[in-house]
N, CA, C and O atoms as a GROMACS GRO file, in nm:
protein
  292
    1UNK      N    1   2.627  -5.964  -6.071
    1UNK     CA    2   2.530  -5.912  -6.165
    1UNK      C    3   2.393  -5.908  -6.097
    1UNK      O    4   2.341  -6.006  -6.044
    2UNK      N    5   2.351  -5.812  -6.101
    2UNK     CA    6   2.190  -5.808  -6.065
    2UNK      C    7   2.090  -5.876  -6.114
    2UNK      O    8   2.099  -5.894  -6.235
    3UNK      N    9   1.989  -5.926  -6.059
    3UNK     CA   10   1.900  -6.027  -6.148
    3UNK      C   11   1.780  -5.963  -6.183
    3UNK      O   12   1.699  -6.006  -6.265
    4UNK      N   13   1.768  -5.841  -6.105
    4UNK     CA   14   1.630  -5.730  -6.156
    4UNK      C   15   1.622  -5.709  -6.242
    4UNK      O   16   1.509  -5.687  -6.284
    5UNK      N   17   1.727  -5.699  -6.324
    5UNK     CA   18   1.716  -5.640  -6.430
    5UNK      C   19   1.671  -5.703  -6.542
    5UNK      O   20   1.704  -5.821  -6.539
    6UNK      N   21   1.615  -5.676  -6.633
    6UNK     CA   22   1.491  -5.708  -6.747
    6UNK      C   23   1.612  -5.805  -6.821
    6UNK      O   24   1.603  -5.926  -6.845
    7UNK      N   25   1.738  -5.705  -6.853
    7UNK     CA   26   1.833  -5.753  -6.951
    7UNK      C   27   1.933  -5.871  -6.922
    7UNK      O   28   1.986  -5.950  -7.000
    8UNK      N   29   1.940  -5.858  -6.803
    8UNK     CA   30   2.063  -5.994  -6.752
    8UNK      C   31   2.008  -6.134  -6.725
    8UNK      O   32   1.964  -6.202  -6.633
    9UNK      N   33   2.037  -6.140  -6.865
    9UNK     CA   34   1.970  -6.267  -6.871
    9UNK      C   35   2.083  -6.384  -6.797
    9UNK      O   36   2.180  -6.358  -6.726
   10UNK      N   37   2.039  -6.500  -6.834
   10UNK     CA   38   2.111  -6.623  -6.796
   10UNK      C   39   2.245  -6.647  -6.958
   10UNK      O   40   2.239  -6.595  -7.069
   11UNK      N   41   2.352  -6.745  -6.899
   11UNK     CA   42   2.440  -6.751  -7.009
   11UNK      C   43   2.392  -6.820  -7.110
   11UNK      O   44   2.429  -6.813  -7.228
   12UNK      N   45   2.314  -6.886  -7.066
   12UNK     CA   46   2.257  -7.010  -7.178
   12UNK      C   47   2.139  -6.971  -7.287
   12UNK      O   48   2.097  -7.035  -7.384
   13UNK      N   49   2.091  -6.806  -7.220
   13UNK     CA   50   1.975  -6.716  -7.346
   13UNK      C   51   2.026  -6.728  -7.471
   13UNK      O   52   1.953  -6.769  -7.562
   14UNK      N   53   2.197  -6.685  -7.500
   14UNK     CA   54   2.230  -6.621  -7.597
   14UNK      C   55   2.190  -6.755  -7.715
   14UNK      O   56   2.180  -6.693  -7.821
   15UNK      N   57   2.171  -6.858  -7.736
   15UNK     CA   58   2.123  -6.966  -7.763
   15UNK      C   59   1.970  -6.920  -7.841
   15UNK      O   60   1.920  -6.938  -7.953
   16UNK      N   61   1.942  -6.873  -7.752
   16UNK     CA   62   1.745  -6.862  -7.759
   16UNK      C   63   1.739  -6.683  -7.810
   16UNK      O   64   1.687  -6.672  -7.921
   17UNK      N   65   1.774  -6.576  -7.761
   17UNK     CA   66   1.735  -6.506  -7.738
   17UNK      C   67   1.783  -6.372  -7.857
   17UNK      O   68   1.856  -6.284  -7.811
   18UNK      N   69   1.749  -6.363  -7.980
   18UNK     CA   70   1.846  -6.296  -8.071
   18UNK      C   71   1.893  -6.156  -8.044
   18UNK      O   72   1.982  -6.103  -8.111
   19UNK      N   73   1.835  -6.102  -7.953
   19UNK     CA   74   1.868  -5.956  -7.906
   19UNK      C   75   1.933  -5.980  -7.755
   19UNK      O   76   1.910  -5.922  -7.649
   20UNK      N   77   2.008  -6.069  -7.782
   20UNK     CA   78   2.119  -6.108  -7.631
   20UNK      C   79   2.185  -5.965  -7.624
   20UNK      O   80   2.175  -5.872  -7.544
   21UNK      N   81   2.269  -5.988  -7.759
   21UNK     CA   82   2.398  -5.918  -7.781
   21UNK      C   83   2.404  -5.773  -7.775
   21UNK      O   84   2.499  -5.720  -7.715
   22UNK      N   85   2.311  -5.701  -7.831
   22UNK     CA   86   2.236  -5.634  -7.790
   22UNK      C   87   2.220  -5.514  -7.684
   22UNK      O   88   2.253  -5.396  -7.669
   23UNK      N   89   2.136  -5.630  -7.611
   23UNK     CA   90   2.068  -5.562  -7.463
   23UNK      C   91   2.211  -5.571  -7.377
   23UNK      O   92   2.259  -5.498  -7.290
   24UNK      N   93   2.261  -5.702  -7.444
   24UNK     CA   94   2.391  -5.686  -7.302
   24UNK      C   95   2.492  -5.558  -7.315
   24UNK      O   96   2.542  -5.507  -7.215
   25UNK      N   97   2.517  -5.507  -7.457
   25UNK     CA   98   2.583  -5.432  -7.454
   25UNK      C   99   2.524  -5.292  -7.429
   25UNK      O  100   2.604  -5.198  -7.429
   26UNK      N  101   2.378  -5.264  -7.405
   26UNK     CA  102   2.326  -5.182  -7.360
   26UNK      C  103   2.306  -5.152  -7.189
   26UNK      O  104   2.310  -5.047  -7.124
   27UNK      N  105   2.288  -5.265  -7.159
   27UNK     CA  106   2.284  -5.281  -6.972
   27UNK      C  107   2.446  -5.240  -6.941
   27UNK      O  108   2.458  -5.191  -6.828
   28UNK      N  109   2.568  -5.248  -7.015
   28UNK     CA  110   2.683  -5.227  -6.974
   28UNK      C  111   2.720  -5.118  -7.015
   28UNK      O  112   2.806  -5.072  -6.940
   29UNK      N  113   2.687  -5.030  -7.128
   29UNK     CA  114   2.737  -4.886  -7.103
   29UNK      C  115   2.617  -4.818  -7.025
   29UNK      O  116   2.632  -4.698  -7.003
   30UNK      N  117   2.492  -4.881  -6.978
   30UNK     CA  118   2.435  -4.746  -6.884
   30UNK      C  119   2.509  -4.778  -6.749
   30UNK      O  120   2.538  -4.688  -6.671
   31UNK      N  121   2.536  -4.908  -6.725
   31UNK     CA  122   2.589  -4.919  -6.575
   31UNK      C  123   2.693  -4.868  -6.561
   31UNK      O  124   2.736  -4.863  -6.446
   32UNK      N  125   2.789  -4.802  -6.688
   32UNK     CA  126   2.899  -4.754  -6.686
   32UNK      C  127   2.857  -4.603  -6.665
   32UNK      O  128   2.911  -4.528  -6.584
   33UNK      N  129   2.736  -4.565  -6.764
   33UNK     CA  130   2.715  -4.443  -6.730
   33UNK      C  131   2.644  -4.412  -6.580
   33UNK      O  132   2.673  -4.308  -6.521
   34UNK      N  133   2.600  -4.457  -6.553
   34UNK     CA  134   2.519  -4.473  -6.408
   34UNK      C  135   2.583  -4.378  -6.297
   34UNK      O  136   2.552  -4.284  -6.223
   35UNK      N  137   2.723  -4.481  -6.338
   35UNK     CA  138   2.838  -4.449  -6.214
   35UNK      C  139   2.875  -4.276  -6.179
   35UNK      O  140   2.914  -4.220  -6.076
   36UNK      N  141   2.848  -4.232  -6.297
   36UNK     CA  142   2.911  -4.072  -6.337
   36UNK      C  143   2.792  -4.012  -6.308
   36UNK      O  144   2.822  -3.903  -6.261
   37UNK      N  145   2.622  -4.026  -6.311
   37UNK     CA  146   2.541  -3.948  -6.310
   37UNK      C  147   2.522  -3.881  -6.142
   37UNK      O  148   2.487  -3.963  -6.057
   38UNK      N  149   2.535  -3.800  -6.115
   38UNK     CA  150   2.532  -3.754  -5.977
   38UNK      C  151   2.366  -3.667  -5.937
   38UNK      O  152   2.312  -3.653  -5.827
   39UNK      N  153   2.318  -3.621  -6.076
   39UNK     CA  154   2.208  -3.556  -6.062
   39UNK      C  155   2.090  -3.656  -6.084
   39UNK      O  156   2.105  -3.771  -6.042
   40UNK      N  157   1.988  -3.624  -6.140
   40UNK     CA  158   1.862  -3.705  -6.133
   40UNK      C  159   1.886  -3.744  -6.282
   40UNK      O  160   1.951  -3.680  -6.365
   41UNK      N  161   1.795  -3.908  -6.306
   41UNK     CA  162   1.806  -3.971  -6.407
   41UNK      C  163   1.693  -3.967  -6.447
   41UNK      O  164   1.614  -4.019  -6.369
   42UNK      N  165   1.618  -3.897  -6.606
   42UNK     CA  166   1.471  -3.971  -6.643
   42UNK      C  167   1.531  -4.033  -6.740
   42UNK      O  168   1.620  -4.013  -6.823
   43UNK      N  169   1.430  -4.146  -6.694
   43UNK     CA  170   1.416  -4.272  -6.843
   43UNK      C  171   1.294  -4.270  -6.917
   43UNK      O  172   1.198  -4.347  -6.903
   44UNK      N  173   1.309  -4.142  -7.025
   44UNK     CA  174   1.185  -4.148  -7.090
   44UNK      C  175   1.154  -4.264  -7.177
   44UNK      O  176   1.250  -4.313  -7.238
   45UNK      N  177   1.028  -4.321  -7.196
   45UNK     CA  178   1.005  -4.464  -7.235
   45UNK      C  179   1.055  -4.588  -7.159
   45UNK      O  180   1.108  -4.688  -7.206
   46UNK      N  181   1.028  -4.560  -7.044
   46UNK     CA  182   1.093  -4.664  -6.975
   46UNK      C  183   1.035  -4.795  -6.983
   46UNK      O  184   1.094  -4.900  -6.959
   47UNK      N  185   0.900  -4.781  -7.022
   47UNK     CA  186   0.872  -4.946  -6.996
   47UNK      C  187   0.852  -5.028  -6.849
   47UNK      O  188   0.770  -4.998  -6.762
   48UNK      N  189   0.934  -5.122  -6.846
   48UNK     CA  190   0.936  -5.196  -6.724
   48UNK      C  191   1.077  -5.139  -6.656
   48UNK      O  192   1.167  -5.218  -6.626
   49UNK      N  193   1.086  -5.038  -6.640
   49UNK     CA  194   1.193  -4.984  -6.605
   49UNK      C  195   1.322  -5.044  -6.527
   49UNK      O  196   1.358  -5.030  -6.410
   50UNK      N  197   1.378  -5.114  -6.631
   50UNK     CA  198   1.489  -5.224  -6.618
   50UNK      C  199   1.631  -5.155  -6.537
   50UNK      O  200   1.697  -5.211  -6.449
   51UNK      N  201   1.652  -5.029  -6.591
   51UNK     CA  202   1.753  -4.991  -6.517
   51UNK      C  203   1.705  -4.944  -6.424
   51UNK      O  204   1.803  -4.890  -6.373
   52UNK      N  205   1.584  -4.914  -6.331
   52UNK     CA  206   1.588  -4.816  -6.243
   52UNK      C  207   1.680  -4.838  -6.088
   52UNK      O  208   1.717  -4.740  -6.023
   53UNK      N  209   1.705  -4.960  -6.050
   53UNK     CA  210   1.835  -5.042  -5.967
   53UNK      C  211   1.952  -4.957  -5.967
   53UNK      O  212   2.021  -4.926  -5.870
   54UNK      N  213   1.973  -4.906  -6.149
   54UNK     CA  214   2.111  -4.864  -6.148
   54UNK      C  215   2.157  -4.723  -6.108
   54UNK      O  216   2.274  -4.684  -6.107
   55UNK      N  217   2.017  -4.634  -6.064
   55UNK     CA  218   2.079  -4.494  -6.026
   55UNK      C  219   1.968  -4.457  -5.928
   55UNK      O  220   1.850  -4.492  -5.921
   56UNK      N  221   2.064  -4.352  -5.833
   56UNK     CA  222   2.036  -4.357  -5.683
   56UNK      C  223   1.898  -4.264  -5.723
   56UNK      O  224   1.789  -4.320  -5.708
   57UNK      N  225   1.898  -4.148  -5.764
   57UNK     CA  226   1.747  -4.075  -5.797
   57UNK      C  227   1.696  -4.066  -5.979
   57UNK      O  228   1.725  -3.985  -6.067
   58UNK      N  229   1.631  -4.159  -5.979
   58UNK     CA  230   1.571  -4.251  -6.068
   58UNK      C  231   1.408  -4.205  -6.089
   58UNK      O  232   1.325  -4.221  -5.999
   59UNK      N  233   1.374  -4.142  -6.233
   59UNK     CA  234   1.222  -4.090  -6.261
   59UNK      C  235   1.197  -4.173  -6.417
   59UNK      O  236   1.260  -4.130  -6.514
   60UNK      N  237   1.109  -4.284  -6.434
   60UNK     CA  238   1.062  -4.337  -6.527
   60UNK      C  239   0.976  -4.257  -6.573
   60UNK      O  240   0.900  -4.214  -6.487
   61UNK      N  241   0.954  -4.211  -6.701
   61UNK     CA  242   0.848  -4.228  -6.751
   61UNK      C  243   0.798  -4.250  -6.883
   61UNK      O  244   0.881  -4.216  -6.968
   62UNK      N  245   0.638  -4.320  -6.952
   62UNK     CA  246   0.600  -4.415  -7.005
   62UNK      C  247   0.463  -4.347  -7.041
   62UNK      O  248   0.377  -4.302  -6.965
   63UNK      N  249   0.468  -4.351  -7.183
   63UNK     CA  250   0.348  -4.340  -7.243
   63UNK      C  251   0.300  -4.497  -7.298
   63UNK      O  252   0.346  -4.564  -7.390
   64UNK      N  253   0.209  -4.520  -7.222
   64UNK     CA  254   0.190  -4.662  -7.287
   64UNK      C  255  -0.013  -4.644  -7.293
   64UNK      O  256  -0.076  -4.544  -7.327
   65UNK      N  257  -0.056  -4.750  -7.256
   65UNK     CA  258  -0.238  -4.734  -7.240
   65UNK      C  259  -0.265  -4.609  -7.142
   65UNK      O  260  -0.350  -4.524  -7.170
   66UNK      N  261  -0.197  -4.605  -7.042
   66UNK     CA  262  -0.214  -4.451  -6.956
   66UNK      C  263  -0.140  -4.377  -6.919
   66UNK      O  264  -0.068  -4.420  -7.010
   67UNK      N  265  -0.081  -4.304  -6.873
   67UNK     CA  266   0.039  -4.215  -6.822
   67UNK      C  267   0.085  -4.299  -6.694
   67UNK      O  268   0.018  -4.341  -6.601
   68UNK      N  269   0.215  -4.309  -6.718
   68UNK     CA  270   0.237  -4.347  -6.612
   68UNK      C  271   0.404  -4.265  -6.540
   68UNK      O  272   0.520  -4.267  -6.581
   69UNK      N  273   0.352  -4.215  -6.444
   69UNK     CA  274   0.542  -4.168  -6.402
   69UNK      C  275   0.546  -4.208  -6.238
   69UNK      O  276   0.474  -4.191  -6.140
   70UNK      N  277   0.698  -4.284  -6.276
   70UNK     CA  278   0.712  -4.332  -6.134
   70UNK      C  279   0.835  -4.269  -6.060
   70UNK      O  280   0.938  -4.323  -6.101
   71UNK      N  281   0.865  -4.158  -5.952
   71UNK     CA  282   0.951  -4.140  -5.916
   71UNK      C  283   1.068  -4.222  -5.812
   71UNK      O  284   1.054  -4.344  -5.823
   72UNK      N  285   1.184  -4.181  -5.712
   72UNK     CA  286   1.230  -4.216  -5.656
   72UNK      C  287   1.285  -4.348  -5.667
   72UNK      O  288   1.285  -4.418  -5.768
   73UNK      N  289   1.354  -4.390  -5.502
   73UNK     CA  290   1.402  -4.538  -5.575
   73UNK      C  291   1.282  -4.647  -5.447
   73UNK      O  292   1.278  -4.770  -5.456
   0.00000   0.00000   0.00000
């Protein structure tokens, strides 16, 4: 398991963390989808762009206090 990632948490979160269940089942169908994407990925609203690890040409982008778009890996 990757540890970059925002969502993979530790086993002992699900305890603490009420959106375990959740995020985990969200980090596991994109890594499923990941596998199949061959073209370019945007993650509009990305945030802290948690998946960007999971695909080879990877474009965040984030309306937050300023524009922000981050390409490549």
């Amino acid at each position: 398991m990757t540890r970059n990632i925002e969502f993979a948490y530790h086993w002992w979160e699900i305890f603490f963390n009420p959106f375990f269940w959740h995020r985990r089942a969200i980090l596991n169908a994109v890594r499923e989808f990941a596998k199949a994407v061959n073209g370019r990925a945007l993650d509009y609203g990305c945030g802290l762009q948690p998946y960007r690890e999971l695909f080879k040409n990877y474009t965040g982008y984030d309306l937050g206090q300023e524009l922000s778009i981050v390409t490549g890996k």
